[in-house]
C-alpha positions as CSV (number, residue, x, y, z in Angstrom):
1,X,93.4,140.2,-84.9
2,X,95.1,138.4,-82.0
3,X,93.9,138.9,-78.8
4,X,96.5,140.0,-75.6
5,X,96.7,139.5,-72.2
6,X,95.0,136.4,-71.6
7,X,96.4,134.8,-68.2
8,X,96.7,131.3,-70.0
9,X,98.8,132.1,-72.2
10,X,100.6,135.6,-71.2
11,X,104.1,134.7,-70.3
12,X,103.5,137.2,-67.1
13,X,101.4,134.5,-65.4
14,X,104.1,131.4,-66.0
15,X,105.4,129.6,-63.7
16,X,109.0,128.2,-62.9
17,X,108.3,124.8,-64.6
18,X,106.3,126.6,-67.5
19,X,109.9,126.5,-69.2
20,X,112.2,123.5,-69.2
21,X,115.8,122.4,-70.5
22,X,116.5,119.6,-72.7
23,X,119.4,118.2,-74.7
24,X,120.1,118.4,-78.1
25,X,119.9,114.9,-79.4
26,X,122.7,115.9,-81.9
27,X,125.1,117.7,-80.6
28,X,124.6,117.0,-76.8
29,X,124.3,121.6,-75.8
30,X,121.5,122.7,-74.0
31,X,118.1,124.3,-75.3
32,X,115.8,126.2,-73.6
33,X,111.7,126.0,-74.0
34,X,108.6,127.8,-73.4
35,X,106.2,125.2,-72.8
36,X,104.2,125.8,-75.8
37,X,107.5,125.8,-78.1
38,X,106.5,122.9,-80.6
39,X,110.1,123.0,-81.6
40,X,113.1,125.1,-81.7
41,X,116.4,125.1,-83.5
42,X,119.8,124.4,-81.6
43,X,121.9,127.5,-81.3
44,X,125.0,125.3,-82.0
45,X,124.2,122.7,-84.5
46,X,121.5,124.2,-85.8
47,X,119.7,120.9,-85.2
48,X,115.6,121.4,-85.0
49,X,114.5,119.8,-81.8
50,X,111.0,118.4,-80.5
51,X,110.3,120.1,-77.4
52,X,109.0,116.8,-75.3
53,X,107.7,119.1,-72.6
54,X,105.3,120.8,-75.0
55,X,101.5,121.9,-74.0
56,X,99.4,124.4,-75.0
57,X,97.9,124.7,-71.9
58,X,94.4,126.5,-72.1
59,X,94.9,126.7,-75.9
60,X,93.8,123.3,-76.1
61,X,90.0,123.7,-74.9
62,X,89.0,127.6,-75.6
63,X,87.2,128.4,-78.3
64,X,88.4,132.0,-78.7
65,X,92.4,130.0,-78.9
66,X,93.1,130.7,-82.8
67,X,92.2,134.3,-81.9
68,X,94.8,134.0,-78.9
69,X,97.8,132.1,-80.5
70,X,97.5,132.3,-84.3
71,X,97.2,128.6,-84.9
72,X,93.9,126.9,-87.0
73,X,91.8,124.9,-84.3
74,X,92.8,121.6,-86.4
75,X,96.2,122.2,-86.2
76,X,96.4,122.6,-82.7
77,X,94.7,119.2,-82.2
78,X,96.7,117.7,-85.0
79,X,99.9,118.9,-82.6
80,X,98.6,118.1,-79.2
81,X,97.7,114.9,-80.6
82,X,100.9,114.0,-81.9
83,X,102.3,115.1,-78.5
84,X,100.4,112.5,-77.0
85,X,101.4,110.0,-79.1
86,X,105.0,110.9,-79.0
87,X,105.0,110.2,-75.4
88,X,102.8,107.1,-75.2
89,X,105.7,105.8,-78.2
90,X,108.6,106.6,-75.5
91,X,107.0,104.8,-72.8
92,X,106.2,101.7,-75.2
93,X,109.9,102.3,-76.2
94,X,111.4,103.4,-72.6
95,X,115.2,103.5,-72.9
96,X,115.8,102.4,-76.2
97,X,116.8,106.0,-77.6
98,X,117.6,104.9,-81.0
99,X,114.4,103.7,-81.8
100,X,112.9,107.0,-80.6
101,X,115.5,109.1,-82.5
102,X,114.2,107.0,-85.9
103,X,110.8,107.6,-85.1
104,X,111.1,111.2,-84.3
105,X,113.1,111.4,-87.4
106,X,110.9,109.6,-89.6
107,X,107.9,112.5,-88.5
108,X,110.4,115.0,-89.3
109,X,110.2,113.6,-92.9
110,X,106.7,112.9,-92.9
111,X,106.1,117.1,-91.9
112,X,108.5,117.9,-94.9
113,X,106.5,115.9,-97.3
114,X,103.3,117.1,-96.2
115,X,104.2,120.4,-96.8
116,X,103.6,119.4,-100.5
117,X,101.7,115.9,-100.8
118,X,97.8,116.5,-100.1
119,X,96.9,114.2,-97.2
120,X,95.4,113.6,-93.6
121,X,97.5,115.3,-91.4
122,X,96.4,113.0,-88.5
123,X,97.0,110.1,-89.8
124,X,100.6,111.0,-91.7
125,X,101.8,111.7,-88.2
126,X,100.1,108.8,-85.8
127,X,101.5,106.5,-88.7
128,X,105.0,108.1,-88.2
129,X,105.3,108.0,-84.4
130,X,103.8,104.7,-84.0
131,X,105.2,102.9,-87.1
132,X,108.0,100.7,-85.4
133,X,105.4,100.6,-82.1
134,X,105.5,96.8,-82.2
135,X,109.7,96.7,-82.8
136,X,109.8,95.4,-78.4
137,X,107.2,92.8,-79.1
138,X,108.6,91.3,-82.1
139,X,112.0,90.7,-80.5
140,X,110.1,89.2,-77.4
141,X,107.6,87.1,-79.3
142,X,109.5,86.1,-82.0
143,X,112.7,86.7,-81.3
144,X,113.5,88.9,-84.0
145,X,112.7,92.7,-85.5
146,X,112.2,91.9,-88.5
147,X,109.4,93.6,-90.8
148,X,107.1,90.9,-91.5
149,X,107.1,90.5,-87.4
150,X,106.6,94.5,-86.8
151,X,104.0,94.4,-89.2
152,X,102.0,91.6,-87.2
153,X,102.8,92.9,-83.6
154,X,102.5,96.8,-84.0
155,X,99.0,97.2,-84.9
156,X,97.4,95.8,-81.6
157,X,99.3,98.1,-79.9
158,X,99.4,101.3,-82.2
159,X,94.9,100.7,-81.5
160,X,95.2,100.2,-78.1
161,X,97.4,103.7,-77.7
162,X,95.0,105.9,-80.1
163,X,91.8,104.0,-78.9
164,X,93.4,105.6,-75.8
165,X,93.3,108.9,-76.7
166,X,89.8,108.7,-78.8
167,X,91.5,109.0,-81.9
168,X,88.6,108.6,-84.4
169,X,88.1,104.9,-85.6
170,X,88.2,105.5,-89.6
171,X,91.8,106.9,-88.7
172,X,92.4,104.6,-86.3
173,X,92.0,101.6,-88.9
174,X,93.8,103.9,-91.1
175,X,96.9,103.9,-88.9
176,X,97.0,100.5,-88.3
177,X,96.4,99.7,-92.1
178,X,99.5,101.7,-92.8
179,X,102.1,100.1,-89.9
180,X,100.7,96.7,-91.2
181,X,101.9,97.2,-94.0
182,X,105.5,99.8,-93.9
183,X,107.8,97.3,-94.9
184,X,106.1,94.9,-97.1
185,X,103.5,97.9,-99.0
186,X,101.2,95.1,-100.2
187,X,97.6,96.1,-99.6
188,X,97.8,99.5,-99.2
189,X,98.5,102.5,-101.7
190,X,97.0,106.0,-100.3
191,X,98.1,109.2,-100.2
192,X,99.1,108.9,-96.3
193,X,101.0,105.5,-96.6
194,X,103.1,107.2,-99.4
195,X,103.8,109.5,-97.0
196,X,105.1,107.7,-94.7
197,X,106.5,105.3,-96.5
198,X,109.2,108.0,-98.1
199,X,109.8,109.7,-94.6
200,X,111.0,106.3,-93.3
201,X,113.3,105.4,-96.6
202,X,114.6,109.1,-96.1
203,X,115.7,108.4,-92.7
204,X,116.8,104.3,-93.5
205,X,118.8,105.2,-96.9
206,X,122.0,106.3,-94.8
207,X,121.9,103.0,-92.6
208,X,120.5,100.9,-95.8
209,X,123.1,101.9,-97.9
210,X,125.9,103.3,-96.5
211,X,128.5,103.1,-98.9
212,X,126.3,103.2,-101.6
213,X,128.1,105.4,-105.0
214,X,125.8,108.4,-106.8
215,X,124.7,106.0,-109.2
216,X,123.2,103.7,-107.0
217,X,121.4,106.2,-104.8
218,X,120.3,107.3,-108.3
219,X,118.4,103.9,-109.0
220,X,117.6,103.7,-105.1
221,X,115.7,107.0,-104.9
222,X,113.9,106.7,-108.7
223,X,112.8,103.0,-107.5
224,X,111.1,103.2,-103.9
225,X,110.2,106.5,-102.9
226,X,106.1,106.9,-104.0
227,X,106.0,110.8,-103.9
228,X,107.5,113.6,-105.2
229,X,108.1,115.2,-102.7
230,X,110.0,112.2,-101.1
231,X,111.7,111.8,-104.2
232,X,113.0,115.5,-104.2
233,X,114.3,115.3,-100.5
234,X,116.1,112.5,-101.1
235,X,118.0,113.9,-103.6
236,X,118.5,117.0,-102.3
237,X,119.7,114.8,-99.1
238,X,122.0,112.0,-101.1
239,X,122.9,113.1,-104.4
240,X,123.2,117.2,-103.8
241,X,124.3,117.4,-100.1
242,X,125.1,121.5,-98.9
């Protein structure tokens, strides 16, 4: 049973900046949020948005909170988490918007495949913010973005950001495991790199292989994706579009 009235979390009790505006990154039209909106769809485009103002407020701490709002104690720290990281990833990426938009868009994926693939939650979605993390320092130190260079440069950082926020250290090495490795895939095969690897050739395949004909999206999609849940998306996305 769900409990009522509690001042944290009773709209009564809001304030003014309890609910914000932000635009959709599609379509450019205005959507309103609640503060604890995790996401909400865009009235125009139909677009689902990322609410980057999002906070759960007392939620977060109290122990009577999947009473309050309905929501498993894990998940709620999964989320508030993965808000975290999702901010600490804009300020490593600042005004570059595309690279957010990809890495928003690549845990888009990831939450779509998890829906079916047994994994950590945690670490599907630290993986999937923080994955290009080291994209900045590549192109300073090495003058280029290329994988190999990403794979060296975005580690340090991805640990220094969830050391940060006390991520545990098993997942931490996990996370790091998984961005050293999300363009090459050579010494890592579990569940959660799978994952992540299929979210981010879900979002790459229009850019990849933009002209590409049915037949070779065909052999694209049976060759790299790792899951079958990937492999489903991707043909629902590419071979059967609405």
């Amino acid at each position: 049973m769900l409990l009522s009235r509690c001042p944290g979390q009773d709209k009564r009790f809001w304030k003014g900046d309890d609910a914000s505006e932000q635009p959709c990154p599609r379509c450019g039209k205005s959507i309103e949020f609640w503060k604890d909106d995790f996401r909400r769809r865009c009235t125009h485009c139909g677009e689902l948005v990322r609410n980057s103002h999002f906070d759960m407020g007392c939620a977060k701490w109290c122990q009577f909170a999947e009473q309050c709002v309905g929501i498993p104690a894990a998940q709620l720290r999964d989320e508030t988490l993965c808000d975290a990281l999702i901010k600490e990833m804009k300020q490593v990426f600042g005004e570059d918007q595309r690279r957010i938009r990809h890495a928003l868009a690549v845990l888009d994926s990831a939450e779509l495949i998890l829906k079916q693939e047994k994994a950590n939650p945690l670490v599907v979605k630290a993986a999937a913010v923080l994955h290009d993390i080291g994209i900045h320092e590549a192109e300073t130190k090495h003058g280029s973005a290329v994988g190999k260079y990403q794979e060296i440069e975005g580690p340090p950082i991805a640990r220094r950001i969830l050391e940060a926020l006390q991520v545990d250290p098993a997942a931490i090495d996990h996370v790091c495991q998984i961005i050293a490795n999300h363009h090459s895939a050579r010494d890592i095969d579990t569940p959660e790199f799978r994952i992540l690897w299929d979210a981010d050739w879900l979002v790459n395949i229009p850019d990849e292989f933009p002209q590409a004909e049915r037949s070779r999206l065909e052999e694209i999609i049976a060759r790299v994706f790792k899951t079958g849940a990937g492999r489903h998306l991707a043909e629902a996305l590419y071979l059967d579009p609405p």
